[in-house]
MARBA-3410 file (N, C-alpha, C, O; in Angstrom, 1 decimal):
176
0.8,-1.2,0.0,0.0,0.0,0.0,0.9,1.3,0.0,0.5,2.3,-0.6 ~ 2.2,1.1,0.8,2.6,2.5,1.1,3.9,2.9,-0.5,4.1,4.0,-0.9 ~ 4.4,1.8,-1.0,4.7,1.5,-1.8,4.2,2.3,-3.1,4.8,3.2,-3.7 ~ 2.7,1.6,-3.5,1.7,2.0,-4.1,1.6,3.5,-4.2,1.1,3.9,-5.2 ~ 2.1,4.7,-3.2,1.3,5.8,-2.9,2.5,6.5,-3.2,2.5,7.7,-3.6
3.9,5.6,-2.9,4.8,6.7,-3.8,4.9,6.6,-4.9,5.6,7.3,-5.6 ~ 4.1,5.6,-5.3,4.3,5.4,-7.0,3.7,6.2,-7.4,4.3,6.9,-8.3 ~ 2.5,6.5,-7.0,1.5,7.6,-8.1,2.1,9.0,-7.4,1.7,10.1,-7.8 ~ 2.8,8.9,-6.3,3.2,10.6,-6.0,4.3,11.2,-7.2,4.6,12.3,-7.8 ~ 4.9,9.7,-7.3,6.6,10.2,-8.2,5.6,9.8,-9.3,6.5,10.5,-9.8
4.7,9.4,-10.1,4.0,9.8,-11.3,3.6,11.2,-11.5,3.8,12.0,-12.3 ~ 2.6,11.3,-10.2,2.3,12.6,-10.5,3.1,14.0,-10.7,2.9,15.0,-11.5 ~ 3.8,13.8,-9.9,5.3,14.7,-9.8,6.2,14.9,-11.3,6.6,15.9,-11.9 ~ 6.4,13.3,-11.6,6.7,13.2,-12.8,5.9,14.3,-14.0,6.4,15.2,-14.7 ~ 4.6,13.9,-14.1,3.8,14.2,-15.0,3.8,15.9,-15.0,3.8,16.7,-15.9
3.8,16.2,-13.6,3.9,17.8,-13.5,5.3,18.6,-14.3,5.3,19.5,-15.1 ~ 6.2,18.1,-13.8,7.3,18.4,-14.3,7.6,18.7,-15.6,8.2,19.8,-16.0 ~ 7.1,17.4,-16.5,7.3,17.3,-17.4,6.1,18.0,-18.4,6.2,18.3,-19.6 ~ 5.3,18.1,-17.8,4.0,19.7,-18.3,4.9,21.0,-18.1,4.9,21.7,-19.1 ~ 5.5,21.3,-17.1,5.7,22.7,-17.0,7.1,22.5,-17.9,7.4,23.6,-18.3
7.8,21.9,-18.2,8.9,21.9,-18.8,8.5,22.2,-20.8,9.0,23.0,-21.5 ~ 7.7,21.2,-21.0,7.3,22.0,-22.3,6.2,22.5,-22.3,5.7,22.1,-23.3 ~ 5.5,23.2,-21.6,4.3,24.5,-21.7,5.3,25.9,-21.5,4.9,27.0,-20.9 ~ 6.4,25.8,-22.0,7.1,26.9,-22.0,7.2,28.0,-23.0,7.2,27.3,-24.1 ~ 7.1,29.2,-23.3,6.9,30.1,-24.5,7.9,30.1,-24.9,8.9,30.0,-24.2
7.9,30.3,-26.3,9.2,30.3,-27.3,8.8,31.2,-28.3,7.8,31.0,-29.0 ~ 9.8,32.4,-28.5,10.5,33.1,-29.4,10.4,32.8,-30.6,11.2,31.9,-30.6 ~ 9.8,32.9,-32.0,10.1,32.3,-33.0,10.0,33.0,-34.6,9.0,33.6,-34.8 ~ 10.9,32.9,-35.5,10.6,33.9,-36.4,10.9,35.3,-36.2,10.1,36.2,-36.4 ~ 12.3,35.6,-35.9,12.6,36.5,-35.2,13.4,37.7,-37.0,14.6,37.8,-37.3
12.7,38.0,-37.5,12.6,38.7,-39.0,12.9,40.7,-38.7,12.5,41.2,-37.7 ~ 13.8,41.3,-39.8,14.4,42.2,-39.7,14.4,42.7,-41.0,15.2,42.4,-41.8 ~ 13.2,43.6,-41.0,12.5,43.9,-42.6,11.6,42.7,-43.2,11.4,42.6,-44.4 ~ 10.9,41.7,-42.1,10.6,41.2,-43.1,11.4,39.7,-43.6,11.0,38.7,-44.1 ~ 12.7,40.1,-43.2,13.5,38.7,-43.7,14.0,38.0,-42.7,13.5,38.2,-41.6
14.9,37.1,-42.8,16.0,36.1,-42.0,17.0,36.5,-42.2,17.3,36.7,-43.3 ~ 17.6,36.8,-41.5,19.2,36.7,-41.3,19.8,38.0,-43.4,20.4,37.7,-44.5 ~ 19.2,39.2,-43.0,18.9,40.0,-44.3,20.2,40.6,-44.4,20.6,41.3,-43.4 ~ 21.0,40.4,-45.6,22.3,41.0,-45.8,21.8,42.6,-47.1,21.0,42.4,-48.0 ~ 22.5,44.1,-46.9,22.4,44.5,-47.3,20.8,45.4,-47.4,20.5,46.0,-48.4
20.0,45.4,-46.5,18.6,46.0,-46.3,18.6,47.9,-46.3,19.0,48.8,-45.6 ~ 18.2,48.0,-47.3,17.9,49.2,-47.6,17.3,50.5,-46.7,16.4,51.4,-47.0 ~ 18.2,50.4,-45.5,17.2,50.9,-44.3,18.1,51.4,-43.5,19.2,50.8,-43.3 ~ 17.9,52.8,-42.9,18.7,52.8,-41.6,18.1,52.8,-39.8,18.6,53.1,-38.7 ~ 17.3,52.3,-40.2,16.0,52.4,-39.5,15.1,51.0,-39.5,13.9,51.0,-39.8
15.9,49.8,-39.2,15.2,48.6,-39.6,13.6,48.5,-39.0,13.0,49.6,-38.9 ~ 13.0,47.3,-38.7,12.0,47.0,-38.0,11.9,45.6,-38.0,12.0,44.8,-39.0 ~ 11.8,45.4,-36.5,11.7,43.4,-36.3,10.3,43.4,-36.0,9.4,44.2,-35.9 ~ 10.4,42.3,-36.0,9.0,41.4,-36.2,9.3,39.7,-35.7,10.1,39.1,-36.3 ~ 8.3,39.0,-34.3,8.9,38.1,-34.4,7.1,37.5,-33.6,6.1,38.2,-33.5
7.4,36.3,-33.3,6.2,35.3,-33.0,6.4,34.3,-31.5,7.4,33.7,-31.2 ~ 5.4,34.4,-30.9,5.5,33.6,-29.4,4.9,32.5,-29.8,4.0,32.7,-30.7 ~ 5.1,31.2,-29.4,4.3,30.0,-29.3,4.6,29.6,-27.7,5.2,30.1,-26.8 ~ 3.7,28.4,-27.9,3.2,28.0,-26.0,2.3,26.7,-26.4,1.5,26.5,-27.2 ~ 2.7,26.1,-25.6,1.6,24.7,-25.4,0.3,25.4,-24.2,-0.8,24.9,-24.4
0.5,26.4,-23.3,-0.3,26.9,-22.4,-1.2,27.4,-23.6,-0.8,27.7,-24.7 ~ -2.9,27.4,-23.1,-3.5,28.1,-23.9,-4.0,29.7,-23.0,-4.2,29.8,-21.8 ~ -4.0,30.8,-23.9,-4.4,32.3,-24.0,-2.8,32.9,-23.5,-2.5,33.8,-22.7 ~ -2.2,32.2,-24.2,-0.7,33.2,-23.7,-0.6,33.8,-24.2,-0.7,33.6,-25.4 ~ -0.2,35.5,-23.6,-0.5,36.7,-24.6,0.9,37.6,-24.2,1.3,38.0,-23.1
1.5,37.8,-25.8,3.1,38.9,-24.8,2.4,40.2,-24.2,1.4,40.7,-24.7 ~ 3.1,40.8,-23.2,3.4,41.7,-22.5,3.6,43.0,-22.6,3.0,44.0,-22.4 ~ 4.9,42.2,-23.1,5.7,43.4,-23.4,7.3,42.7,-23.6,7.8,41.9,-22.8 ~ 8.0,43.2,-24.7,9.1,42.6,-24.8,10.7,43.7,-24.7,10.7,44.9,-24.5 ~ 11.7,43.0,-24.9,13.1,43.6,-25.0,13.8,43.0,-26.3,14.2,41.9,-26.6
14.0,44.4,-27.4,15.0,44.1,-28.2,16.4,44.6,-28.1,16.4,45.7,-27.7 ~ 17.5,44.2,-28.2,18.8,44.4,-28.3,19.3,44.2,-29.6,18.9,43.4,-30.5 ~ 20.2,45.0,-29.8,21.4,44.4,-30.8,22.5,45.1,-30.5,22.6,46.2,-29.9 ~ 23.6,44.1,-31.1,25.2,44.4,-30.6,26.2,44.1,-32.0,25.8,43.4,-32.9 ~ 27.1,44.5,-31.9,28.0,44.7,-32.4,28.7,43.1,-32.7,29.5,43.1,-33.6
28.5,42.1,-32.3,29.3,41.1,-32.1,28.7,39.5,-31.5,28.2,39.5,-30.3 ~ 28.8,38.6,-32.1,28.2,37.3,-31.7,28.2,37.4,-29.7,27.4,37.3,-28.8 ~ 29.4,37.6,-29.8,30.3,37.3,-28.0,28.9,38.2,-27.3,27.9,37.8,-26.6 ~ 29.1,39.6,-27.6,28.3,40.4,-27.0,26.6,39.6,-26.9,26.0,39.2,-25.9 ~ 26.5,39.6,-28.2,24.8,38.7,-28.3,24.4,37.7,-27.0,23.6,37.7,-26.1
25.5,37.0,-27.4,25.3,36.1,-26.6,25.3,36.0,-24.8,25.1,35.0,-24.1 ~ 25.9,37.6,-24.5,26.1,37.8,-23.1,25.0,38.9,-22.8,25.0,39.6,-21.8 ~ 23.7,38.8,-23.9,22.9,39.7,-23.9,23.5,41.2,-23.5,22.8,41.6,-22.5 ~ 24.0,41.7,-23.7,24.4,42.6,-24.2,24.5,43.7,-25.6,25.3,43.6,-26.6 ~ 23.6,44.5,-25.1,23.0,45.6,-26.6,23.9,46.6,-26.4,23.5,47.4,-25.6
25.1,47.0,-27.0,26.0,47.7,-27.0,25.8,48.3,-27.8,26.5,49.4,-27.8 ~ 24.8,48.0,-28.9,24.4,49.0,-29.8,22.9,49.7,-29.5,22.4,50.8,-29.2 ~ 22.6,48.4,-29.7,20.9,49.6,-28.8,20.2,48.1,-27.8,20.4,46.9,-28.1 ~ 19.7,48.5,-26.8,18.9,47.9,-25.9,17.3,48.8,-26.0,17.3,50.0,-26.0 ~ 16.2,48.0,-26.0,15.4,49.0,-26.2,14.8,49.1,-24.5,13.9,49.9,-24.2
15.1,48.3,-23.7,14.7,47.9,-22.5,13.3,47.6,-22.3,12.5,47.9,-23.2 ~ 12.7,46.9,-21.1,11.4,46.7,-21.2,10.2,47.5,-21.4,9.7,48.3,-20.7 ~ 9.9,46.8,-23.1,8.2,47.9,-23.0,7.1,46.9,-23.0,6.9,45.8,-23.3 ~ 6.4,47.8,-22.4,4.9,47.1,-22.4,4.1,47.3,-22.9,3.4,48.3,-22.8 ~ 4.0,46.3,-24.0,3.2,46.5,-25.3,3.0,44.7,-25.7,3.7,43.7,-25.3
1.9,44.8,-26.6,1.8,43.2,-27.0,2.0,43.3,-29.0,1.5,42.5,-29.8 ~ 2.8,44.8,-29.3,3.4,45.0,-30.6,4.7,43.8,-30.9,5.7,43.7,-30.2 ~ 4.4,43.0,-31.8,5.2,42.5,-32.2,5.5,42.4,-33.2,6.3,41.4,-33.3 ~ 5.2,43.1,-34.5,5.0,43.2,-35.8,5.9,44.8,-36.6,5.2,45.8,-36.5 ~ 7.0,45.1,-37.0,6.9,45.8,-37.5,7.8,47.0,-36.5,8.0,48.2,-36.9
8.3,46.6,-35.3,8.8,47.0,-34.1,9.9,47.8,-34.3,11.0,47.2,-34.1 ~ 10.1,49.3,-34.7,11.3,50.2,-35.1,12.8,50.3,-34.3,12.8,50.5,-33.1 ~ 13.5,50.1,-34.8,15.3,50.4,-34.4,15.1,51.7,-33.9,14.8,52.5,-34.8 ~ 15.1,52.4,-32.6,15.4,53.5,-32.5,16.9,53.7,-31.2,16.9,54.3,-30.1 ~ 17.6,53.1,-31.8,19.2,53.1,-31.3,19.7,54.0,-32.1,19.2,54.7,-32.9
21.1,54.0,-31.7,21.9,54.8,-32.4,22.0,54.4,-33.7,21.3,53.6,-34.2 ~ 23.3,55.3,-34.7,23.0,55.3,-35.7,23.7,53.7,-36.4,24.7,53.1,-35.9 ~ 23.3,53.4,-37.2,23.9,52.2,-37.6,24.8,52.3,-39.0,24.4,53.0,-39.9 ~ 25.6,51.7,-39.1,26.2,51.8,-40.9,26.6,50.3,-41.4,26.7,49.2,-40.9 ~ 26.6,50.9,-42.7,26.0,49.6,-43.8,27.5,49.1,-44.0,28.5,49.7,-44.0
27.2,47.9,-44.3,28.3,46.8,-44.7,29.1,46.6,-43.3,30.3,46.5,-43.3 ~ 28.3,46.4,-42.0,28.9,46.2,-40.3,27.3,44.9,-40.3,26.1,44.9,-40.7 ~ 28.3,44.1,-39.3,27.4,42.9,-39.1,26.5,43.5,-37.7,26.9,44.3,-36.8 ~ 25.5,43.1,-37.9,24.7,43.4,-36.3,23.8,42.1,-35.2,22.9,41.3,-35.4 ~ 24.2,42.3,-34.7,23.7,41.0,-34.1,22.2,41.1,-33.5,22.3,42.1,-32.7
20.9,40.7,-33.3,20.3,40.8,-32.5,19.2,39.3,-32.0,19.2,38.1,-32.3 ~ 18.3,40.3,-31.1,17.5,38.9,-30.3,16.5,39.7,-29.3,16.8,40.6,-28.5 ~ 15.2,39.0,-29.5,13.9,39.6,-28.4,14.1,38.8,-27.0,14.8,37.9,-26.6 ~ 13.1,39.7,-26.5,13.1,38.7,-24.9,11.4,39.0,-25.1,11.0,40.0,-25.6 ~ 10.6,38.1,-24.6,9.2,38.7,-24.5,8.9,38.1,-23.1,9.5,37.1,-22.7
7.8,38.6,-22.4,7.0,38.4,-21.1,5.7,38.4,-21.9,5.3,39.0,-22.9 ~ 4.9,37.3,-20.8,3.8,37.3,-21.4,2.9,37.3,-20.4,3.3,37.4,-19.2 ~ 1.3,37.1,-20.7,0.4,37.3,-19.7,0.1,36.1,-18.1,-0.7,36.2,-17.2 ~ 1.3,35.2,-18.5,1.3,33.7,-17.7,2.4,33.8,-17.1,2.8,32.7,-16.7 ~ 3.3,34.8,-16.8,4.8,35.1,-16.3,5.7,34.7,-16.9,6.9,35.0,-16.7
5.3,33.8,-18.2,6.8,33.5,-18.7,7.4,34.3,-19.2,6.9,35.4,-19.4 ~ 8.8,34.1,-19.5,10.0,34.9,-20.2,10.5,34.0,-21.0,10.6,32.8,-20.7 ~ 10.9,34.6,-22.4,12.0,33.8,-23.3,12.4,34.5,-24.1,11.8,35.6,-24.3 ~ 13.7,34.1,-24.9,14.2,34.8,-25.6,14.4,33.8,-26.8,14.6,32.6,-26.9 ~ 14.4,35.1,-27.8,14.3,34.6,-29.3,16.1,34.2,-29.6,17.1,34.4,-28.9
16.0,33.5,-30.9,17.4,32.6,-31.4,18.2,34.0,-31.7,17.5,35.0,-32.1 ~ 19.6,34.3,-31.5,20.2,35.5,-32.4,20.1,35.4,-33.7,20.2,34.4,-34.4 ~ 19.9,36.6,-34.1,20.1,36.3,-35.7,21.2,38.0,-36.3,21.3,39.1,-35.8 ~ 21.6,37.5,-37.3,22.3,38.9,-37.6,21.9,39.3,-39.2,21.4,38.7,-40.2 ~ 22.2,40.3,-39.0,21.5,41.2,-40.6,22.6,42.4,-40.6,23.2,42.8,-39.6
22.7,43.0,-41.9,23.5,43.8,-42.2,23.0,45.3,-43.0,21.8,45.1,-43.2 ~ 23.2,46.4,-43.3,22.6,47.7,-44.1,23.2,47.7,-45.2,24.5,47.6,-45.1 ~ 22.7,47.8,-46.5,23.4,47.9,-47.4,23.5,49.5,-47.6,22.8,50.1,-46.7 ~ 24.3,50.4,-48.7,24.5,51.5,-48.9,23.5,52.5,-48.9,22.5,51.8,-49.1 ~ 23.3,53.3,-48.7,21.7,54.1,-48.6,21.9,55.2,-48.8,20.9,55.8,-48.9
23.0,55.9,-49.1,23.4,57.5,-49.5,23.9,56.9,-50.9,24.1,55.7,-51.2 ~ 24.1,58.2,-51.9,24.8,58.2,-52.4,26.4,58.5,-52.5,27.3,58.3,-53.4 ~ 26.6,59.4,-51.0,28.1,59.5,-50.4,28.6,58.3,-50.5,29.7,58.1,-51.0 ~ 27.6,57.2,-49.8,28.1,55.5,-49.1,28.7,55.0,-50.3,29.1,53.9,-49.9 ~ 28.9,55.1,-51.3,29.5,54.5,-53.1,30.9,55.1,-53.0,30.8,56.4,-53.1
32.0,54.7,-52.8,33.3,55.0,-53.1,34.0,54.8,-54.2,35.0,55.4,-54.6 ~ 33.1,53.3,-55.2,33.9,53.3,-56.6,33.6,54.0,-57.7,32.8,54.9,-57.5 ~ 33.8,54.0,-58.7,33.8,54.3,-59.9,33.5,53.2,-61.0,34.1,52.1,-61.0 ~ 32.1,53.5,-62.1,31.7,52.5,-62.7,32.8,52.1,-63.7,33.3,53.0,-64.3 ~ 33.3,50.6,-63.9,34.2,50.3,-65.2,33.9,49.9,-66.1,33.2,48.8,-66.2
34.2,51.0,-67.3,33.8,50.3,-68.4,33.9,51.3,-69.3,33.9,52.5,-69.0 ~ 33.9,50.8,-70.7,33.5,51.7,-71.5,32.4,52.1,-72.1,31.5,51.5,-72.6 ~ 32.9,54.0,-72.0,31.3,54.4,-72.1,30.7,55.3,-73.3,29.7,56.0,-73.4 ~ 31.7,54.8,-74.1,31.6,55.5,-75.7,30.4,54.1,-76.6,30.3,52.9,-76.3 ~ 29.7,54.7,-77.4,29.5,53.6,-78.9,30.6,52.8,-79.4,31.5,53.5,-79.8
30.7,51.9,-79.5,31.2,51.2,-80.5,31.0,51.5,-82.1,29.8,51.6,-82.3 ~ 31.7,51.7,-83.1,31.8,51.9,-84.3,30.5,51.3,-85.5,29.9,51.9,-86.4 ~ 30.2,49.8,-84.7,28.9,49.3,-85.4,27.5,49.6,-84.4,26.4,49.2,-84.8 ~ 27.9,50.3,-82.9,26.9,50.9,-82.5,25.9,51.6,-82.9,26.0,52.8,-83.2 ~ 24.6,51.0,-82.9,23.3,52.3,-83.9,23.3,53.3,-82.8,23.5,53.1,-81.6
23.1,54.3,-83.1,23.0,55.1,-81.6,21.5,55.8,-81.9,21.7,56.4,-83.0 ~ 20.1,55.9,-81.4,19.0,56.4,-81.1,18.6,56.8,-80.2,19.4,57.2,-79.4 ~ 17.4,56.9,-79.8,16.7,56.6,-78.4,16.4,55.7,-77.9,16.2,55.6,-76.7 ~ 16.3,54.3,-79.0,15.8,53.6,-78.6,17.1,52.3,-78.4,16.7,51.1,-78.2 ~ 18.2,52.7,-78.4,19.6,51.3,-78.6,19.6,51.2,-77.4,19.0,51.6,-76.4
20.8,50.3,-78.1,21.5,50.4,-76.4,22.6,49.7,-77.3,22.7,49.3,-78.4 ~ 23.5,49.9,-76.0,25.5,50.3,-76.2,25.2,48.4,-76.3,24.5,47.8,-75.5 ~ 26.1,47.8,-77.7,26.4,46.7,-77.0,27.9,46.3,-75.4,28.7,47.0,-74.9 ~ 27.4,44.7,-75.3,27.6,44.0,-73.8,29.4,44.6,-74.2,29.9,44.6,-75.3 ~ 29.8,44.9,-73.0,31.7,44.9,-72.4,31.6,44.3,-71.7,30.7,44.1,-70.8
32.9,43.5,-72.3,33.5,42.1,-71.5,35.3,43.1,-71.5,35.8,43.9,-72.4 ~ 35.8,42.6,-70.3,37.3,42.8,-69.9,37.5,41.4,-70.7,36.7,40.6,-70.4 ~ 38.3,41.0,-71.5,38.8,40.2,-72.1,40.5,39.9,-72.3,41.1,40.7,-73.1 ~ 41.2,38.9,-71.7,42.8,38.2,-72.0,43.0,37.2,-72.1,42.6,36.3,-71.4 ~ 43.8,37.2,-73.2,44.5,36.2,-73.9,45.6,35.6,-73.0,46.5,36.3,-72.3
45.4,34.0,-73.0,46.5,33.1,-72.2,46.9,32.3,-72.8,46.4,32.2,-73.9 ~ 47.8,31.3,-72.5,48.0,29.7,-72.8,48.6,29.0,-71.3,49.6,29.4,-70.6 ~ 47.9,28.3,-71.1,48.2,27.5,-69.9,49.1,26.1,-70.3,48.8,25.6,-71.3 ~ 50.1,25.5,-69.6,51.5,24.5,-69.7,50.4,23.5,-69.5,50.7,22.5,-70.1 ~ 49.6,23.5,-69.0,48.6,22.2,-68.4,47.4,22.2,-69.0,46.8,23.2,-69.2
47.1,20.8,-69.5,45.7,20.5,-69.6,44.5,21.0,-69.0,43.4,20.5,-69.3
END
């Protein structure tokens, strides 16, 4: 009998455990314009967007924390060395503006949410990193190559166009 009564206590116990361990909220879809992991985004001023799941039913976010940093190391010691937005209370998760410092294009950025929800939980979304592509016309340092004359059997109108330039050299290689 007494046997019996710890059995169903370490079941029950068991069963609880193992409920609260996956009725946990999770971070998911953690998007920056829109994309995954977006190299080159036309923006200096991004906007994340990300998604809670839960096995609990009516879990509703809070209010969440975005960061981003300069560096995987940093990310990962949660640390927003670039911007922290600190806790807001809001259940905006769609569309959520960068209002950190200034950012520049062709630098990696690291970031990641934290959200609270209506059931106490806390979680944090996967890192992901995204980059700015050029956005001034200052930000262009090269010069286009190529030539920018007609060619001789070039029609020239309104309506042509310059034929294709190829850089082209002549070689011979010792080997097959």
């Amino acid at each position: 009998m007494l046997l019996n009564k710890k059995y169903k206590l370490s079941l029950l116990l068991l069963l609880l455990f193992s409920y609260l361990v996956e009725a946990q909220v999770q971070v998911q879809n953690l998007l920056v314009e829109q994309q995954s992991h977006p190299i080159g985004i036309a923006t200096s001023q991004p906007r994340f967007s990300w998604q809670i799941t839960s096995d609990k039913r009516n879990v509703e976010q809070t209010a969440y924390e975005i960061i981003v940093a300069s560096s995987k190391t940093n990310i990962e010691k949660s640390l927003g060395d670039v911007w922290s937005s600190g806790k807001i209370n809001t259940d905006h998760s769609i569309l959520v503006p960068f209002k950190g410092s200034q950012l520049y294009p062709n630098r990696y950025y690291y970031c990641k949410v934290k959200v609270y929800t209506n059931k106490g939980d806390i979680a944090w979304s996967k890192p992901m990193f995204f980059t700015l592509g050029f956005i001034n016309k200052s930000d262009w340092k090269a010069q286009w190559i190529g030539y920018e004359k007609a060619f001789p059997w070039d029609s020239i109108s309104q309506w042509s166009r310059l034929s294709a330039r190829y850089f082209r050299k002549e070689f011979s290689s010792s080997k097959k």
